[in-house]
TORPA-4810 file (N, C-alpha, C, O; in nm, 3 decimals):
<nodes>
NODE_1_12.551_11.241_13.676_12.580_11.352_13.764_12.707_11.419_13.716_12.803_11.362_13.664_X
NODE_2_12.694_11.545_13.741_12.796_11.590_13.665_12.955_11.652_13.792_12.928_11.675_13.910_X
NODE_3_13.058_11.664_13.756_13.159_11.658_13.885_13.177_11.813_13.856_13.148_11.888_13.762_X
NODE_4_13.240_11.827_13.986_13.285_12.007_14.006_13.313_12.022_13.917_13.239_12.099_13.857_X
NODE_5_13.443_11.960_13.829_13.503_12.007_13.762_13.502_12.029_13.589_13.573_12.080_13.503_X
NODE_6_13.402_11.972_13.598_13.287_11.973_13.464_13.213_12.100_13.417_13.102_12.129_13.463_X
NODE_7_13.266_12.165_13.336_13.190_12.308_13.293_13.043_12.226_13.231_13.024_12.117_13.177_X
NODE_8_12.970_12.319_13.262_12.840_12.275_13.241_12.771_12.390_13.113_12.729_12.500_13.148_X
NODE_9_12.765_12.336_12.935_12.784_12.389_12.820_12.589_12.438_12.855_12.509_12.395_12.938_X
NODE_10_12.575_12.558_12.733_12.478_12.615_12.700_12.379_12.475_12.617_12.427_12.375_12.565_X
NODE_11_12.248_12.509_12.628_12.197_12.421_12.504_12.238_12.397_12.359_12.361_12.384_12.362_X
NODE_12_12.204_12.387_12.265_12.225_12.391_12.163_12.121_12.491_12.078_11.998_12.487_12.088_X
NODE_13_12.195_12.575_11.997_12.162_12.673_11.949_12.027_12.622_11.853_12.008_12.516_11.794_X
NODE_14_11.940_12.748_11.864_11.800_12.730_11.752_11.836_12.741_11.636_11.927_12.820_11.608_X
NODE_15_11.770_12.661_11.535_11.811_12.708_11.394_11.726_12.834_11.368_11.625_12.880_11.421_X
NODE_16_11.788_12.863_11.290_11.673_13.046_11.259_11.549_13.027_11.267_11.469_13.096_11.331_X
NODE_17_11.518_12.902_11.180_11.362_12.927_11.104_11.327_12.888_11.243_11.308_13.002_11.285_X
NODE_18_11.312_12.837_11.310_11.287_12.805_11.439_11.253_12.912_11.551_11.156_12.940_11.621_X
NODE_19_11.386_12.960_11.530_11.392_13.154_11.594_11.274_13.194_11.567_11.187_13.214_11.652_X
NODE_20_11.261_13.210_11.433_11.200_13.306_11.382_11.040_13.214_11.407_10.943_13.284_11.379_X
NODE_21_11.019_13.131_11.435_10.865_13.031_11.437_10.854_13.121_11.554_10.794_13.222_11.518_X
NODE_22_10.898_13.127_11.727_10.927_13.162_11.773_10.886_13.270_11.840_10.801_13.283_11.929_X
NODE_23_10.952_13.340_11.789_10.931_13.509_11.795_10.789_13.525_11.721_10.717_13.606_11.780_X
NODE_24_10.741_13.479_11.627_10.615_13.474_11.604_10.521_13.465_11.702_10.428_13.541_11.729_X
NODE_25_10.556_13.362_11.753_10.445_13.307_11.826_10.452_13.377_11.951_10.341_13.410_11.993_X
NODE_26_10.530_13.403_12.009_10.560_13.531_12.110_10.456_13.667_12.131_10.397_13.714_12.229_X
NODE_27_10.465_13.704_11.989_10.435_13.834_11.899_10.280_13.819_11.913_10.215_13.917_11.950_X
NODE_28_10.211_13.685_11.881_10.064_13.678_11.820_10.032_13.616_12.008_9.931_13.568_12.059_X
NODE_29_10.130_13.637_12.049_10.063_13.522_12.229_10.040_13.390_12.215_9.980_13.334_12.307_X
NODE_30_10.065_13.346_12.147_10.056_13.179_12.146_10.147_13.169_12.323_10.253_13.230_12.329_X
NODE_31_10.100_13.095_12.451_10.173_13.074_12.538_10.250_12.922_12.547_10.339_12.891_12.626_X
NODE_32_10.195_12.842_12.450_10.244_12.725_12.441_10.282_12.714_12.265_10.215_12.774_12.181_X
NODE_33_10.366_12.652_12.240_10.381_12.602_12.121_10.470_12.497_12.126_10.514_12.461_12.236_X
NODE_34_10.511_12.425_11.994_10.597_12.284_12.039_10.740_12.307_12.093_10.826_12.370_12.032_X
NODE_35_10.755_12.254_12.204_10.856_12.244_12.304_11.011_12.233_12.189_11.020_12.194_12.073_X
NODE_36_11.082_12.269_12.253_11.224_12.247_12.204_11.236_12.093_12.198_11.271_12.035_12.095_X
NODE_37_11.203_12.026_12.325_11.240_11.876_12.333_11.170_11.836_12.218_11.231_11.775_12.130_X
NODE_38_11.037_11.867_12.203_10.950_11.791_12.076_11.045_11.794_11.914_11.097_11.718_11.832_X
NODE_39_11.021_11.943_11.942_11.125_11.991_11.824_11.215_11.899_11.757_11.198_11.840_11.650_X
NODE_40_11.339_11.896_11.856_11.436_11.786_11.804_11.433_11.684_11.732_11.492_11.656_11.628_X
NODE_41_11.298_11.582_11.849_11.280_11.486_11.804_11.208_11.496_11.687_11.219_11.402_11.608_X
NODE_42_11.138_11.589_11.658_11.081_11.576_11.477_11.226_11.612_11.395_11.269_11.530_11.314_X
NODE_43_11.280_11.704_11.412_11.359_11.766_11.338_11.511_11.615_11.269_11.563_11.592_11.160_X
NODE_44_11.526_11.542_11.441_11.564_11.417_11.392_11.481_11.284_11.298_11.508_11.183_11.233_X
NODE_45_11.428_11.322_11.320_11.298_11.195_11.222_11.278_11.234_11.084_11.301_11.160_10.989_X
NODE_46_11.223_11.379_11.073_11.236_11.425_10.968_11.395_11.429_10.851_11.403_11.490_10.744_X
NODE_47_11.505_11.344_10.918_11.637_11.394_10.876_11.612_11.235_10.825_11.697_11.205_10.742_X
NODE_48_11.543_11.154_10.846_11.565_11.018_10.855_11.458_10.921_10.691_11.461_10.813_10.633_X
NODE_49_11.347_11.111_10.681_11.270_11.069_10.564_11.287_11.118_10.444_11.396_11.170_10.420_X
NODE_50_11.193_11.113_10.349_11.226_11.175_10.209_11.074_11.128_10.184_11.017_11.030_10.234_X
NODE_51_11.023_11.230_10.089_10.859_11.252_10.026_10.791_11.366_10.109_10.846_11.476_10.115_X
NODE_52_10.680_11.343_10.168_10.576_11.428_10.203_10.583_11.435_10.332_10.521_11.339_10.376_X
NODE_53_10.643_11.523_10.451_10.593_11.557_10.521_10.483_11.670_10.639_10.514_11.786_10.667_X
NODE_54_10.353_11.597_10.692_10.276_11.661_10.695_10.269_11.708_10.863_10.310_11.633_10.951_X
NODE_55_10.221_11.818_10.885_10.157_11.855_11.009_9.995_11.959_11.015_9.956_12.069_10.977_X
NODE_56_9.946_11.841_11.084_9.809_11.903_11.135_9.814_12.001_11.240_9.841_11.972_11.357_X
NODE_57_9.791_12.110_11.202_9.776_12.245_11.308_9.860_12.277_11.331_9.912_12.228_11.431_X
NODE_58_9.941_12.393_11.248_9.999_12.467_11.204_10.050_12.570_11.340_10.162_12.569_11.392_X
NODE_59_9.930_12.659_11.380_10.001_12.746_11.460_10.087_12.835_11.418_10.078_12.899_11.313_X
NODE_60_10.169_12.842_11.494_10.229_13.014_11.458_10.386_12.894_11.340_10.478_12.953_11.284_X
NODE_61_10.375_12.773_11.334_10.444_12.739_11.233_10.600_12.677_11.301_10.710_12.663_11.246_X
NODE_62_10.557_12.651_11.439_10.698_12.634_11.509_10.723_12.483_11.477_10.840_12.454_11.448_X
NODE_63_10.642_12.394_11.478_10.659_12.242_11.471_10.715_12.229_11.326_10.799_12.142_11.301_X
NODE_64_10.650_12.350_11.191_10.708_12.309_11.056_10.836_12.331_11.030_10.904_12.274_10.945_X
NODE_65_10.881_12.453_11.143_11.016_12.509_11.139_11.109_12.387_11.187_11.220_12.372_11.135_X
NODE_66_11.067_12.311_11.273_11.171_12.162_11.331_11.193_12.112_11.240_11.310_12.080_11.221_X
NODE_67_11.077_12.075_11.125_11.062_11.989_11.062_11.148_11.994_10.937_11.200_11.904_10.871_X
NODE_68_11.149_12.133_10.923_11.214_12.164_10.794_11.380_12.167_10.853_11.460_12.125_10.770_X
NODE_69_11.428_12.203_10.961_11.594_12.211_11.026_11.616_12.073_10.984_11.723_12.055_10.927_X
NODE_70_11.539_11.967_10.998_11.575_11.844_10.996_11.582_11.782_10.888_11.666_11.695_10.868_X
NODE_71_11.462_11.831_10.773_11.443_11.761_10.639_11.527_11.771_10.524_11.579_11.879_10.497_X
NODE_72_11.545_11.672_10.455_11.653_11.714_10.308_11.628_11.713_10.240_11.505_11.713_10.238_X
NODE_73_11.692_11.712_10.104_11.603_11.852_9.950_11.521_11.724_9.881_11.454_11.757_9.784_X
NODE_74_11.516_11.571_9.922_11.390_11.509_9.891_11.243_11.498_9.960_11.158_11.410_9.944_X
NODE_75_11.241_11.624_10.046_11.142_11.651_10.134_11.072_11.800_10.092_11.121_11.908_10.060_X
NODE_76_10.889_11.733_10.114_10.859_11.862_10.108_10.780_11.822_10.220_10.763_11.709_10.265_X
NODE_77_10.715_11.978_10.273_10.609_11.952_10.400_10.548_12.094_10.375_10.568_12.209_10.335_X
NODE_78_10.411_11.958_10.454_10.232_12.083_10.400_10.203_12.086_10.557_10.246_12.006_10.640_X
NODE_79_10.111_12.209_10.581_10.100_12.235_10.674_9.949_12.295_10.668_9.915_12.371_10.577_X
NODE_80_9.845_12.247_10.794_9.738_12.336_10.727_9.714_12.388_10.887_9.752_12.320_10.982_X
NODE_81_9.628_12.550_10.906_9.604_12.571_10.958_9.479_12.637_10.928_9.449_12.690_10.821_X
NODE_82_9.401_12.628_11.047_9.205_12.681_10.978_9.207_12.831_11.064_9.098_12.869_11.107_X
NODE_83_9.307_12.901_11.084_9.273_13.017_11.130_9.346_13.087_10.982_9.464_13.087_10.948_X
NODE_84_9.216_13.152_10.905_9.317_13.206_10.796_9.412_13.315_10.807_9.505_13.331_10.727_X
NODE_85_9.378_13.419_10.944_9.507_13.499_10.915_9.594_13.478_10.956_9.682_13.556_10.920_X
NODE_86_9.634_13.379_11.044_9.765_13.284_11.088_9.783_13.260_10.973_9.852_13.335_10.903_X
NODE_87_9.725_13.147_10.925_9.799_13.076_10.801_9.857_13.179_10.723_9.970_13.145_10.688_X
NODE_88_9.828_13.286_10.685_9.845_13.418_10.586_9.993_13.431_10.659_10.088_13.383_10.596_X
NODE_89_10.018_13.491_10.783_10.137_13.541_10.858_10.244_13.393_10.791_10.325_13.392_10.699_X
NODE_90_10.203_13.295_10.872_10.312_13.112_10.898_10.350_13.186_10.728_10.439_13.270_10.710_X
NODE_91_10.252_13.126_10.610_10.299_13.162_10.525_10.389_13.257_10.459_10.455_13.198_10.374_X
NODE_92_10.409_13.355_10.464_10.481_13.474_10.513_10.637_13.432_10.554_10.737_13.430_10.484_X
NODE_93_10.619_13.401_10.696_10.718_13.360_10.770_10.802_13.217_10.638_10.917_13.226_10.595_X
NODE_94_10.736_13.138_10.614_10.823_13.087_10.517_10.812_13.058_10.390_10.814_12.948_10.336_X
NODE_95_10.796_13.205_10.330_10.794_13.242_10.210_10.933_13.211_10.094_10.921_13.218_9.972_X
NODE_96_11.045_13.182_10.160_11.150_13.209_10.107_11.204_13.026_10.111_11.323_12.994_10.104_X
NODE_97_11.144_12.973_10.117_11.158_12.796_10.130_10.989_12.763_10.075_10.872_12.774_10.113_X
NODE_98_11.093_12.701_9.925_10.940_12.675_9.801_10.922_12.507_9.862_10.840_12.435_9.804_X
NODE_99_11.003_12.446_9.985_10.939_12.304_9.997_10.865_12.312_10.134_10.861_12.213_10.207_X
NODE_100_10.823_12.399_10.159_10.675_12.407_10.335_10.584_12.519_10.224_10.602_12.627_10.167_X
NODE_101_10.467_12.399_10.240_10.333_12.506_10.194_10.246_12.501_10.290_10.230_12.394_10.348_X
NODE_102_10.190_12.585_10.319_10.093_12.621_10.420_9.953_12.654_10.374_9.912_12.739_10.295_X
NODE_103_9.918_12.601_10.416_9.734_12.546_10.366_9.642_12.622_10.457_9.626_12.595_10.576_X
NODE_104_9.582_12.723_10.389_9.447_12.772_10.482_9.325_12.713_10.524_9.225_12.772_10.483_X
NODE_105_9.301_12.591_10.608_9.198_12.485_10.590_9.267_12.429_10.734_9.376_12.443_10.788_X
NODE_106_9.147_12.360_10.765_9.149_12.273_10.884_9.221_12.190_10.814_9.258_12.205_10.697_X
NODE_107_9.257_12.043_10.929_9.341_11.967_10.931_9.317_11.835_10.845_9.405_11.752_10.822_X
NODE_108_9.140_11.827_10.784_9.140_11.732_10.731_9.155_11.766_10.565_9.134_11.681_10.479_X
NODE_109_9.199_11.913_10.535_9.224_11.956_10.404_9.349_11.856_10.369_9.338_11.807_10.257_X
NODE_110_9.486_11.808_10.455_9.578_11.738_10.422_9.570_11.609_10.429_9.669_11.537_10.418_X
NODE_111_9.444_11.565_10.447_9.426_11.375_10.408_9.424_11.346_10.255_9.479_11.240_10.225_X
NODE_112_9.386_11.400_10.178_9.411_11.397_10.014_9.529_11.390_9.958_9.559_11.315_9.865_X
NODE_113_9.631_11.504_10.036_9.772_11.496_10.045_9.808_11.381_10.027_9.865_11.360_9.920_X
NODE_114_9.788_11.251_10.134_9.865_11.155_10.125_9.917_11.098_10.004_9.877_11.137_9.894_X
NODE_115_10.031_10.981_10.022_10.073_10.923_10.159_10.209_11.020_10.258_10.291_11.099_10.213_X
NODE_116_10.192_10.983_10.375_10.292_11.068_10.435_10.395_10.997_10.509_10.391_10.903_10.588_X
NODE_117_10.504_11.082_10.451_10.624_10.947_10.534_10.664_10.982_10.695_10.726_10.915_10.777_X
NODE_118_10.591_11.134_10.704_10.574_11.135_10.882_10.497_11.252_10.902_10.529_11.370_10.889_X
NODE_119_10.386_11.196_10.936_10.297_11.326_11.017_10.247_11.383_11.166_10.196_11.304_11.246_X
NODE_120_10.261_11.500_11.193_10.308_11.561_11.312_10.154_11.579_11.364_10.098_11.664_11.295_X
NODE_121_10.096_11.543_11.433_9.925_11.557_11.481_9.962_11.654_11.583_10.017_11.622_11.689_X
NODE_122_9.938_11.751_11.555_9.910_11.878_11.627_9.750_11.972_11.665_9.734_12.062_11.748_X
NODE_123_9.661_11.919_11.582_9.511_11.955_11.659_9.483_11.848_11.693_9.501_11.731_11.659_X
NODE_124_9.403_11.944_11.814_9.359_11.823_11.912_9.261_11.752_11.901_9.225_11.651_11.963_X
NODE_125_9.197_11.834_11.781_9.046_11.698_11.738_9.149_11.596_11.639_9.129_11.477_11.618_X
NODE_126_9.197_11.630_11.617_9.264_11.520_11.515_9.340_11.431_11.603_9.343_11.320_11.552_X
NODE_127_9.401_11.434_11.710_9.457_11.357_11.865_9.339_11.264_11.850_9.342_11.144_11.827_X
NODE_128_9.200_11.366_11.873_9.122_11.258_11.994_9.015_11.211_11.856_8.909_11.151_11.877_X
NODE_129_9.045_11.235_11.764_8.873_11.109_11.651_8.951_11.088_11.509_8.887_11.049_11.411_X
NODE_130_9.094_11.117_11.499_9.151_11.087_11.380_9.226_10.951_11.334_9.257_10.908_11.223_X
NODE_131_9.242_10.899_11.469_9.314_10.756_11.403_9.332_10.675_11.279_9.428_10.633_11.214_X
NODE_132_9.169_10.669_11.273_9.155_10.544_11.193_9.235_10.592_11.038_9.317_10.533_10.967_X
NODE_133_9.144_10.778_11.021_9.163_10.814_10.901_9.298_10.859_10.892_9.328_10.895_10.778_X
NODE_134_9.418_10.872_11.004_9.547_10.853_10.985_9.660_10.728_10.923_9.768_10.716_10.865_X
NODE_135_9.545_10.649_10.981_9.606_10.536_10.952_9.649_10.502_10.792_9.758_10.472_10.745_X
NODE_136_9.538_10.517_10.738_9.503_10.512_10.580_9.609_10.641_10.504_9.645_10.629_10.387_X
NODE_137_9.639_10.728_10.566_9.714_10.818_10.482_9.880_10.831_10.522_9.938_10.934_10.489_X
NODE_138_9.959_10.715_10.600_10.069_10.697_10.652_10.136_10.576_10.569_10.117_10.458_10.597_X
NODE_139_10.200_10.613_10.486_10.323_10.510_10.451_10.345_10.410_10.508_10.347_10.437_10.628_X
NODE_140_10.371_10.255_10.485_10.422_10.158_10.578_10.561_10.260_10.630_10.605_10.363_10.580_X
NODE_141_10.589_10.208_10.705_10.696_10.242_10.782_10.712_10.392_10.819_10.811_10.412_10.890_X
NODE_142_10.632_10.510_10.785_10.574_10.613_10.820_10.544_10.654_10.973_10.475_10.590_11.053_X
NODE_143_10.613_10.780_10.999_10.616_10.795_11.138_10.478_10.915_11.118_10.456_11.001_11.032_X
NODE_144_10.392_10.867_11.260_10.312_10.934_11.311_10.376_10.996_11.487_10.433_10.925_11.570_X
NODE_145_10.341_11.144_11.500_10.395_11.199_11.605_10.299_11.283_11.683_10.267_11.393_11.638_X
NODE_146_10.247_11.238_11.805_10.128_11.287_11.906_10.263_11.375_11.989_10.383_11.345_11.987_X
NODE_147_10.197_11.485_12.058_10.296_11.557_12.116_10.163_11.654_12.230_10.049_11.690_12.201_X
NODE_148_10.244_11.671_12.366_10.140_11.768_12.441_10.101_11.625_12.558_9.996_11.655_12.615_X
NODE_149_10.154_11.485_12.607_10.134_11.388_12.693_10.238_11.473_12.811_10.344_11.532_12.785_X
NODE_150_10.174_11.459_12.942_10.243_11.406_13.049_10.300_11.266_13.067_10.226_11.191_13.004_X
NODE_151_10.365_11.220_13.105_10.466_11.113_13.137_10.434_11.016_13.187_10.533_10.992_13.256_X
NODE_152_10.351_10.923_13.209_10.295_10.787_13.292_10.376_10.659_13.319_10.400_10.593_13.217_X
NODE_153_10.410_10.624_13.400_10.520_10.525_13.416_10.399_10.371_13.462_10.452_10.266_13.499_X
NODE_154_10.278_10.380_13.454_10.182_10.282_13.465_10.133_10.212_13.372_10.144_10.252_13.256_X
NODE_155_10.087_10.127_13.391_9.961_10.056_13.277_9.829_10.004_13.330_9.826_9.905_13.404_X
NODE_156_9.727_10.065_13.296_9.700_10.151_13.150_9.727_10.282_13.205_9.716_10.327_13.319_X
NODE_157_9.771_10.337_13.082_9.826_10.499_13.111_9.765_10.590_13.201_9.647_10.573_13.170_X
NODE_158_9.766_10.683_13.298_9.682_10.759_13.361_9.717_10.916_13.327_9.824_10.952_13.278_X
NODE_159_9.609_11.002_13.362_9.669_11.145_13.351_9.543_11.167_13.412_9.437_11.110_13.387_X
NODE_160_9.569_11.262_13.500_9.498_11.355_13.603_9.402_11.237_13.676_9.281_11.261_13.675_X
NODE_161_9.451_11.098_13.746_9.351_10.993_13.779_9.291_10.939_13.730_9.200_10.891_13.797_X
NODE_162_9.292_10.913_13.619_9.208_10.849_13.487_9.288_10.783_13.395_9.401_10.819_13.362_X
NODE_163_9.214_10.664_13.344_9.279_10.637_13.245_9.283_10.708_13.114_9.176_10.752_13.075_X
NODE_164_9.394_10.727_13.036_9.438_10.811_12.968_9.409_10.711_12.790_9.495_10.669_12.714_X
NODE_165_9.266_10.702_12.779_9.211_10.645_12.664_9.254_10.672_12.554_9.249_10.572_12.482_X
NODE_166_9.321_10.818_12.472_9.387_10.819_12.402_9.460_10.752_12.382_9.447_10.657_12.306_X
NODE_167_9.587_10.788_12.459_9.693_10.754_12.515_9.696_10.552_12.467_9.755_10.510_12.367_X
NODE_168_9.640_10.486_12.540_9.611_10.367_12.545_9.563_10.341_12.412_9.644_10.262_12.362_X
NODE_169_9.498_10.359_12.354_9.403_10.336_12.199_9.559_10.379_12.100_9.575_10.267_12.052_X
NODE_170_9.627_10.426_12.066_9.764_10.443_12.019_9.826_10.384_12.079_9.932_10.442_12.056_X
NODE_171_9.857_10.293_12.157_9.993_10.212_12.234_9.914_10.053_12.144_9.976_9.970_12.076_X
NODE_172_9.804_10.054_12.167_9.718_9.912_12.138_9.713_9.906_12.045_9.731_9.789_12.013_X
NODE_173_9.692_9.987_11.936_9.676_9.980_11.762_9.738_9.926_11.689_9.835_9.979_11.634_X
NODE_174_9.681_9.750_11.656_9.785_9.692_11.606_9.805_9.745_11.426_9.813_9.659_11.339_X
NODE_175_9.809_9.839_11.405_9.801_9.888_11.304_9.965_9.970_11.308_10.040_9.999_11.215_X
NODE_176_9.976_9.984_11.423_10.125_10.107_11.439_10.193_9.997_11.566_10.143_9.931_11.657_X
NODE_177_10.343_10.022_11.509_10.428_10.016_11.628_10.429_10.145_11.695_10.453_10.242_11.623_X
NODE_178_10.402_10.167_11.853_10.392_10.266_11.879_10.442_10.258_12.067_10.428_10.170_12.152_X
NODE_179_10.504_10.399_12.072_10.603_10.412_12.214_10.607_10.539_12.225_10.622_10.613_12.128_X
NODE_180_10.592_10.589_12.377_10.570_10.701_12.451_10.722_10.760_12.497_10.762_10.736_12.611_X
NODE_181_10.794_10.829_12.415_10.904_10.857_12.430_10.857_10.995_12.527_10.749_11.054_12.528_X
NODE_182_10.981_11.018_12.606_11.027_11.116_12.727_11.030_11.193_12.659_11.017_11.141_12.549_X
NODE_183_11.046_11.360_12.644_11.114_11.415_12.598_11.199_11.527_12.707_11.294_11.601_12.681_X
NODE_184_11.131_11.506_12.829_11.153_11.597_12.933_11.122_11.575_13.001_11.035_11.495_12.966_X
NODE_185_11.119_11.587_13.202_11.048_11.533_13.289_10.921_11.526_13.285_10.852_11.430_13.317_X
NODE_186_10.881_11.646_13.240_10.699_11.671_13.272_10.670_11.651_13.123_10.584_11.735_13.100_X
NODE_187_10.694_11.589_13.018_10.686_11.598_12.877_10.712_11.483_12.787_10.824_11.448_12.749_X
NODE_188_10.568_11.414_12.749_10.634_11.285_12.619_10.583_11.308_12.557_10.493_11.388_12.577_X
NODE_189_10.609_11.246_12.422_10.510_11.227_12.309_10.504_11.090_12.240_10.606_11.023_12.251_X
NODE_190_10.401_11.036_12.169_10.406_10.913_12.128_10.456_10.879_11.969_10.392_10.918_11.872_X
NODE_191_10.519_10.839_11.963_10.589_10.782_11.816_10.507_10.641_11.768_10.505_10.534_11.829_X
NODE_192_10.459_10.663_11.675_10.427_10.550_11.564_10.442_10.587_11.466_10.459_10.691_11.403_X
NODE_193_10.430_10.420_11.447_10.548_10.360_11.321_10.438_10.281_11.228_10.382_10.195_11.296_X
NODE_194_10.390_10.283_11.092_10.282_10.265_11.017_10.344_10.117_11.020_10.465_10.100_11.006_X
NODE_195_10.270_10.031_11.036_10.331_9.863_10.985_10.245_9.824_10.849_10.264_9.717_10.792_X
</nodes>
């Protein structure tokens, strides 16, 4: 809790490419894209790897923009998106940074890619029937990142009265260390860790 007398500071400023993911996505109506909270937390993870980092479903390019604030010059990251004139624009947008390539192709164009030392699952068919073939293209110790969960403080997980089978099938996989980090009240995402 914070006291009277406690000035209460602004957030912390966007990095450009971020801005600029952003304002894109603004521009084309995207009404959702990856949260600031998500953001971070890739943008910190990504600070933590070196080799290939990948994200499935691209979008207006806001999740690659975290990724890249965070990554260092032993990092590159692919990005594919299957709407080609998005991908055409994202590309565009980061034309001027030779380590994010952007791939005109659905999401399973970047399984060949592998191995990946952290990949960002951003389509949602790839959420709900990609596991297994994630598994196989993740580095030991390779972070995998689900993003777009409400918050469940139960077991087994619930969302909207149901058990939340995704959700649960990634916590259980003894294949990944894996944990449903907060990122915001109404907002988690799940972190795994390739063993």
């Amino acid at each position: 809790m914070l006291c009277d007398s406690q000035p209460v500071s602004a957030p912390p400023e966007l990095p450009p490419l971020v801005s600029a993911a952003l304002s894109l996505s603004g521009r084309r109506g995207f009404v959702s894209s990856t949260r600031n909270e998500t953001g971070r937390l890739l943008a910190t993870l990504a600070a933590s790897r070196t080799g290939l980092l990948g994200e499935l479903g691209t979008g207006c390019g806001v999740g690659s923009a975290w990724l890249r604030s965070g990554a260092g010059d032993n990092t590159r990251i692919v990005t594919a998106e299957s709407d080609p004139q998005l991908a055409k624009v994202v590309a565009e947008l980061f034309a001027d940074d030779e380590r994010i390539e952007v791939v005109s192709a659905d999401w399973t164009a970047l399984i060949e890619r592998g191995p990946f030392a952290l990949l960002f699952v951003d389509a949602r068919e790839a959420k709900l029937s990609a596991r297994d073939i994630i598994a196989d293209v993740i580095e030991p110790g390779g972070f995998v990142v689900l993003d777009d969960f409400t918050p469940s403080a139960v077991w087994p997980p619930m969302y909207q009265g149901r058990v939340d089978t995704l959700r649960q099938e990634w916590l259980m996989d003894t294949r990944f260390t894996t944990v449903e980090v907060m990122v915001a009240p109404d907002a988690a995402v799940l972190l795994a860790t390739r063993r």
